[in-house]
Structure formats: C-alpha cells, structure tokens
C-alpha positions as CSV (number, residue, x, y, z in Angstrom):
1,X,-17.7,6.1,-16.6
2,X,-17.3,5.5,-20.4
3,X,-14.2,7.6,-20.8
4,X,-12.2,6.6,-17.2
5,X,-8.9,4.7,-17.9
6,X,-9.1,2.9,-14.2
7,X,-13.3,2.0,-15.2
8,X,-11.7,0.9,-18.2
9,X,-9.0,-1.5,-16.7
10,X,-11.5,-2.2,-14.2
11,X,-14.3,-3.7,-17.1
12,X,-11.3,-5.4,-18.7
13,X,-11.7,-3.4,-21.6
14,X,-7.8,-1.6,-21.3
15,X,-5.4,-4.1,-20.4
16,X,-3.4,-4.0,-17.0
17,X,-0.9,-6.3,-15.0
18,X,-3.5,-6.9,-12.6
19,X,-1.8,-8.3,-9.3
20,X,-4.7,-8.7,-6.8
21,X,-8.8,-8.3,-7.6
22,X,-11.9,-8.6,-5.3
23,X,-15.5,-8.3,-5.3
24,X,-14.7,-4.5,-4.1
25,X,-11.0,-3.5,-5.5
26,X,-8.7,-3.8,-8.3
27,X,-4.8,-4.0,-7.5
28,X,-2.5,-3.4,-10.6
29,X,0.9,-2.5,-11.8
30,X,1.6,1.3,-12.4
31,X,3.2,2.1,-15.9
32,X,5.0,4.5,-14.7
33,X,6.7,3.5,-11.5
34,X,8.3,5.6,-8.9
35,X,9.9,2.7,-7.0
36,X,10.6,-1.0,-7.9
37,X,7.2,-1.6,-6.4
38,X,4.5,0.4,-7.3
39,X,1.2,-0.7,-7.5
40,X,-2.2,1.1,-7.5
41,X,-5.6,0.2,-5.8
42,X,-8.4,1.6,-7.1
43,X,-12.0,1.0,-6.1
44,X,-14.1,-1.1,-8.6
45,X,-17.1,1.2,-8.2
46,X,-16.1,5.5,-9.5
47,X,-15.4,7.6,-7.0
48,X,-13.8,10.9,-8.2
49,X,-11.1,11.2,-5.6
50,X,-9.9,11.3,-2.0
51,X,-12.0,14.9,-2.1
52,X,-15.1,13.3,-2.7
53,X,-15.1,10.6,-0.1
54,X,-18.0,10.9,2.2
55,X,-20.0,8.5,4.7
56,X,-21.2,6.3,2.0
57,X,-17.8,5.4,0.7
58,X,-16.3,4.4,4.1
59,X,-16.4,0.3,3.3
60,X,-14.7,0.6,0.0
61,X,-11.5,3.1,1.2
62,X,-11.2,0.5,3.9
63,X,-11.0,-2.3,1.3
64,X,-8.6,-0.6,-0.3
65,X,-6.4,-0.4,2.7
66,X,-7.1,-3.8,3.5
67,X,-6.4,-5.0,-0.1
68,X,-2.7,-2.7,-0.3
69,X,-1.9,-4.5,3.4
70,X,-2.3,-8.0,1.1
71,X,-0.4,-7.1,-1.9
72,X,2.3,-5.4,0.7
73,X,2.1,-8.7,1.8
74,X,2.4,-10.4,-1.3
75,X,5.0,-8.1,-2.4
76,X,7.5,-9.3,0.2
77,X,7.6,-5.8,1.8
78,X,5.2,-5.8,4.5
79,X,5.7,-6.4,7.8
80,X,7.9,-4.3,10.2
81,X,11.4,-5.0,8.9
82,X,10.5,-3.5,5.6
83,X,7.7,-0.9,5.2
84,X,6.2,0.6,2.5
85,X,4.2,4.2,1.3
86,X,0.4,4.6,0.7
87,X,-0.1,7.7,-1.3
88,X,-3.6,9.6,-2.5
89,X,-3.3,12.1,-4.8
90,X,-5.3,14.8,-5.2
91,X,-5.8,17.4,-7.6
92,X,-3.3,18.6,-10.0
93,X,-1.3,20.3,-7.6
94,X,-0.5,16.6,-6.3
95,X,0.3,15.2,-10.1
96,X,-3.1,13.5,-10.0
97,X,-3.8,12.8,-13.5
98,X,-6.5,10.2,-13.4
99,X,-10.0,10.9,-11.8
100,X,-10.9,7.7,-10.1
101,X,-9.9,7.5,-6.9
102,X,-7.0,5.2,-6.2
103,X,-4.6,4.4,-3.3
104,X,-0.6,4.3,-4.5
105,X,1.2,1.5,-2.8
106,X,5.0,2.2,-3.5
107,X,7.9,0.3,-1.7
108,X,11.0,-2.0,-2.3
109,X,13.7,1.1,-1.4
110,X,14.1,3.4,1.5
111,X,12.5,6.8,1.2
112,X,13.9,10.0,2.1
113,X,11.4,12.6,3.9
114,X,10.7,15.2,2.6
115,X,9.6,13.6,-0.7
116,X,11.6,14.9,-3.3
C-alpha cells in the first residue's frame, strides 16, 4: 500500500535500521523503544493486523516468529538464561498506530507483570 510506513520501509523507500531481512520478513529497529532492545518484524507482503490473519497467512506469522527467534538470537537475549517479549498490537485500544501487521520483539531488562 502507497501510503503504509512499514510497505514503505519495506520498498526501501523510508529509511530504517534494518537488523535482519528475508525473502518473507523485514526485522528493524523501532524509533521509539520501550526497552534497550526493541525491534519490529513485520511481514514483507500487507496484512492489516493480527485481526485479519486467516488460513492463508499461516506461513508468513510463522516466519515472523522464526525470524524474531534469530534476531533474539542475534540480540544476545535468547536462550533460557535471558528471555525476551513478543508483542501484537491490535487496535487502538492496544496503542497500535501502524496498520501492517507486525510482531514487537522487546528484551534486554526484566519485565514486571502486569505490564505497566
């Protein structure tokens, strides 16, 4: 979509500190973070949101998964003696501000539960 921020960083046209990037997914720095690692993953092709998800999209939300398991990874806070917190937003309710589904990866500190 012509007027999409994440289609945009996606094309190339909007500029992003892109950390990981398949033939599926796009992995890239937010601009706002909420931790000292906070990343998004957003699918290459637009989907809407977590809402909209149906049958057809099943390969690309497990890519995304796979691909925030590899930046975790490359991160240096995967595995089980760190952790780390895969967030979808949806709606404005949920501070969702973008319409293109994407996957926050957020880690680097403890977290508290409930969020705050």
């Amino acid at each position: 979509m012509s007027d999409c921020l994440f289609c945009g960083i996606v094309s190339g046209d909007i500029p992003a500190e892109i950390v990981r990037s398949d033939d599926a997914t796009v992995a890239f720095r937010d601009v706002n973070p909420q931790a000292p690692v906070h990343i998004l993953i957003v699918p290459r092709r637009h989907i809407v949101n977590a809402s909209t998800v149906d049958g057809g999209d099943g390969d690309v939300v497990a890519r995304m998964l796979m691909a925030a398991k590899a930046v975790a990874d490359d991160e240096g806070i995967g595995g089980e003696d760190r952790g780390y917190r895969l967030v979808f937003n949806v709606g404005p309710d949920a501070l969702n501000s973008v319409d293109h589904l994407h996957l926050h990866l957020v880690g680097g500190r403890a977290f508290d539960w409930p969020p705050g």
